[in-house]
C-alpha positions as CSV (number, residue, x, y, z in Angstrom):
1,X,26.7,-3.4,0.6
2,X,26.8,-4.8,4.2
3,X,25.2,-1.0,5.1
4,X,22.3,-1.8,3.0
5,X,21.7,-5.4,4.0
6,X,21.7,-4.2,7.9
7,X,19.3,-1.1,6.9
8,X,17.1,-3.5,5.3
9,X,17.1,-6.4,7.6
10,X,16.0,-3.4,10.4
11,X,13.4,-2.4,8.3
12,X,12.4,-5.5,8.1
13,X,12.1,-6.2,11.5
14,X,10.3,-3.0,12.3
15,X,7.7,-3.8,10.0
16,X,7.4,-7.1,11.2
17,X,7.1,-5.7,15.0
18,X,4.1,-2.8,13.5
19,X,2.5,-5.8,12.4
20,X,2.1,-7.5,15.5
21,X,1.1,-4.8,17.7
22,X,-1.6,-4.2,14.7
23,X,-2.8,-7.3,15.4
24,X,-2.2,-7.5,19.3
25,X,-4.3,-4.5,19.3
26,X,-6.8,-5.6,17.5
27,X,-7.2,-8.9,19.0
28,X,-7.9,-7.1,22.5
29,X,-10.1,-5.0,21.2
30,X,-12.1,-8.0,19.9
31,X,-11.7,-10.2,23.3
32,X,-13.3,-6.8,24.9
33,X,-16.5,-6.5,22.9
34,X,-16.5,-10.9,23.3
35,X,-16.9,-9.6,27.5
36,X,-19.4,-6.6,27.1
37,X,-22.0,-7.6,24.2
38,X,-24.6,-10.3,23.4
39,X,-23.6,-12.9,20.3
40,X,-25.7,-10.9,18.1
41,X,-24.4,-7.6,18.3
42,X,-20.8,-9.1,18.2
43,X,-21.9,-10.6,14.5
44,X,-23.5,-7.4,13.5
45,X,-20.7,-5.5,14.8
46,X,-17.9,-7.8,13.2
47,X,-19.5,-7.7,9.8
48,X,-20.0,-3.7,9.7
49,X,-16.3,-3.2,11.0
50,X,-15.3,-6.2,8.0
51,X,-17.4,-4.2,5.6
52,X,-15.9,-1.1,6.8
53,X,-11.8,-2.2,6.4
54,X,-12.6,-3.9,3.0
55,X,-14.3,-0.9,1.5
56,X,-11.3,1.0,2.6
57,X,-9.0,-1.5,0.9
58,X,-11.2,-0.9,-2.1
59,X,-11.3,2.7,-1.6
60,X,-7.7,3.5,-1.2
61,X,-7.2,1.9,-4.5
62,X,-8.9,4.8,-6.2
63,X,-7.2,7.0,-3.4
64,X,-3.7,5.9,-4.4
65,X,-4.3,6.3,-7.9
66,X,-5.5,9.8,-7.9
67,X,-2.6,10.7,-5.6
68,X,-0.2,9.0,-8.2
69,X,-1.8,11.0,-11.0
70,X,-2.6,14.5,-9.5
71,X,0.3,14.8,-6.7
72,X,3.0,12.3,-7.5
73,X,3.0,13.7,-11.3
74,X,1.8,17.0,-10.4
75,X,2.9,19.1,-7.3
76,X,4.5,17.0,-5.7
77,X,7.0,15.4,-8.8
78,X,10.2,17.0,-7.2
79,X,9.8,14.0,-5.1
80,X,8.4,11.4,-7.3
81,X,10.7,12.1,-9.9
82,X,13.9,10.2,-8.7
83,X,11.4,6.8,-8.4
84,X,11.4,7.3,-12.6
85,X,15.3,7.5,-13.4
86,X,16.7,4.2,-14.4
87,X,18.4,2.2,-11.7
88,X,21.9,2.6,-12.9
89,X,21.4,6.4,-12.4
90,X,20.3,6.3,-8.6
91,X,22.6,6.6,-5.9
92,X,21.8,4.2,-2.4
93,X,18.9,2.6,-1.1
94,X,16.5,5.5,-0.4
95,X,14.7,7.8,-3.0
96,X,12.7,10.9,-2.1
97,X,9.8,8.8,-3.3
98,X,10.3,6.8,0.0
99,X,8.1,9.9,1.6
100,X,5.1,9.2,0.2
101,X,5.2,6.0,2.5
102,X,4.9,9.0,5.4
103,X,2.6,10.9,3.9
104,X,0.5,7.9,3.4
105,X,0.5,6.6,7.0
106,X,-0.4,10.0,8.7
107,X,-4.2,9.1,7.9
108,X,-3.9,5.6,8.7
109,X,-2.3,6.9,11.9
110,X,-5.0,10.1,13.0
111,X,-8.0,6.7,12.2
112,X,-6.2,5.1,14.8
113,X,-5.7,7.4,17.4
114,X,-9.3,8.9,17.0
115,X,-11.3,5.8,16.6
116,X,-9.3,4.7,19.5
117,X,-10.0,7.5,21.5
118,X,-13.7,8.5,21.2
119,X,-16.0,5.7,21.1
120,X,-18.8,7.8,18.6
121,X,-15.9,7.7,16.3
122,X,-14.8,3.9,16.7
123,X,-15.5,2.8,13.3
124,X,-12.9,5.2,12.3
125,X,-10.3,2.7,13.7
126,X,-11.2,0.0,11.2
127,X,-10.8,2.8,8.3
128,X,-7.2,3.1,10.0
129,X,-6.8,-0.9,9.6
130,X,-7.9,-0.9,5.8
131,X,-5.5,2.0,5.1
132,X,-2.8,0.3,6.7
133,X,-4.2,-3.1,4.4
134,X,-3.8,-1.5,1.5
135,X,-0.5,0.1,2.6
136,X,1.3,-3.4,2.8
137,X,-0.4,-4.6,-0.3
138,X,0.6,-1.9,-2.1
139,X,4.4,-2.1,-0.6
140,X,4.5,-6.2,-1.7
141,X,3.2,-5.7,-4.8
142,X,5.2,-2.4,-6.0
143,X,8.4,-2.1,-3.7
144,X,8.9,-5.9,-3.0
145,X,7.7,-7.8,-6.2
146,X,7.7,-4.8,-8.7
147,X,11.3,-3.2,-8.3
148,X,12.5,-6.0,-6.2
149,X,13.6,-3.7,-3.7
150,X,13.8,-6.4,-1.2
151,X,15.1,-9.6,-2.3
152,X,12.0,-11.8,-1.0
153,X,10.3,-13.5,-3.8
154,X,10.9,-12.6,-7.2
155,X,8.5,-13.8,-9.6
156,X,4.4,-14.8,-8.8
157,X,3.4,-16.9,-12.2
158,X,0.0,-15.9,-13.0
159,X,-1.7,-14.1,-15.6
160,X,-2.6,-10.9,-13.0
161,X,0.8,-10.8,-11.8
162,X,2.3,-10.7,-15.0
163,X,-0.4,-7.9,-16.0
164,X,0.7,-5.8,-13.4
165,X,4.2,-6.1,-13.9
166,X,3.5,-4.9,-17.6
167,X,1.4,-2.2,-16.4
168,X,3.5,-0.8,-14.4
169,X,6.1,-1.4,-16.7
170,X,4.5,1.0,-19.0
171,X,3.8,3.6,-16.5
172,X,7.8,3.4,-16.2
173,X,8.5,3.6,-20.3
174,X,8.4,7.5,-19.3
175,X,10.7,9.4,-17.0
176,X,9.0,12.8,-17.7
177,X,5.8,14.0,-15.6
178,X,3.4,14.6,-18.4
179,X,2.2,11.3,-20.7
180,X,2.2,8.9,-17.9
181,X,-0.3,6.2,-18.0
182,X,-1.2,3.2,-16.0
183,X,-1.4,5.1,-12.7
184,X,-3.3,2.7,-10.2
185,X,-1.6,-0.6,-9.1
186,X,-4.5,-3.2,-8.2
187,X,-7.2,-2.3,-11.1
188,X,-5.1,-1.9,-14.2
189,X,-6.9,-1.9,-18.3
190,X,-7.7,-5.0,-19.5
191,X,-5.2,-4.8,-22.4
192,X,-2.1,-5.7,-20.0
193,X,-3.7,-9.2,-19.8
194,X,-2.7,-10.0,-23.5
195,X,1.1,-10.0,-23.8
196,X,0.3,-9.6,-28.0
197,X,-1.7,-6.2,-27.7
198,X,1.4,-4.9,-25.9
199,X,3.7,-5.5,-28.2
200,X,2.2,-3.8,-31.2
C-alpha cells in the first residue's frame, strides 16, 4: 500500500514537472516571436498556431477512437485486455494497458522535436502541444475520474459527466474483444444523456 502511494505521488510529481517545462517552453517561444515580429503578424501567427492545437485536440478525438476500436480491440488486445478484467481480478497498480500512454506520446514527442528543430516545420510544434492536450484530457477524464485510479476528485455532477461515465460504463459491460461499443471518450451517442433509455 505505502509502495503504491509513493509510486503515485512520483508520478504525480513528474507530470506536474512535464507540465511546466510544456509551458516554460512555450512561453519563451512566445516572448521570442514578441522580439522579432510586428503586432500583426504576432496576431495572425497566434490565431493559426491556436487554430492549429485546437483542431488537433478535436482531431485526436477521432484518432483515439479509431485506435481504441481497430488496435486496442484488434492487434493489439494482448495489451488492452487486462484494462477489461474486473478490478478484483488485477494484480498492482500497472496494467499492460499503461503502454498505450507510450505509444501515444511518441507522436506528441517527434512534433516537438521537429517543429522545434526546422523552422519550415514549426507549426508541427503546436500539433505536438494539441496531442499532448488531448493526452491529459483523456488521462483526467478516463484514468483519474473514470477508474479513479488516482484518488483526486471523484465525482463532477453534470449531465456530460454522468454521460460519459455511462458510456464508458458500457464499453466496460464486455471483457471480450469483439461486441464492444462506445469506443471514443469526448463525443459519445446521444442516448447516454437519458439515464431511462439505458436502463431498458
Amino acid at each position: 500500500m505505502h509502495k503504491n502511494v509513493a509510486k503515485l505521488g512520483c508520478l504525480s510529481k513528474t507530470m506536474t514537472r512535464l507540465i511546466f517545462i510544456i509551458l516554460h517552453y512555450i512561453f519563451n517561444l512566445f516572448s521570442n516571436l514578441f522580439v522579432k515580429t510586428s503586432d500583426i503578424q504576432i496576431k495572425n501567427m497566434f490565431f493559426i498556431n491556436f487554430l492549429i492545437i485546437v483542431a488537433t485536440v478535436l482531431g485526436m478525438e477521432f484518432v483515439a477512437w479509431a485506435a481504441h476500436k481497430y488496435l486496442m480491440h484488434g492487434l493489439l488486445w494482448v495489451w488492452h485486455e487486462d484494462h477489461h478484467k474486473p478490478h478484483f481480478e488485477k494484480e498492482g497498480f500497472w496494467e499492460k494497458n499503461d503502454l498505450f500512454f507510450l505509444v501515444f506520446a511518441l507522436p506528441s514527442m517527434i512534433s516537438y522535436i521537429i517543429g522545434s528543430t526546422f523552422e519550415s516545420y514549426s507549426w508541427l510544434f503546436y500539433v505536438g502541444v494539441g496531442i499532448s492536450i488531448y493526452g491529459l484530457i483523456y488521462f483526467l477524464i478516463h484514468d483519474v475520474y473514470i477508474h479513479q485510479r488516482f484518488k483526486w476528485f471523484k465525482q463532477l455532477d453534470s449531465k456530460y459527466s454522468r454521460a460519459i461515465l455511462r458510456a464508458h460504463g458500457s464499453h466496460h459491460a464486455s471483457n471480450v474483444k469483439e461486441d464492444g461499443e462506445s469506443f471514443g471518450l469526448l463525443i459519445i451517442n446521444p442516448k447516454y444523456f437519458q439515464r431511462s433509455k439505458i436502463a431498458k
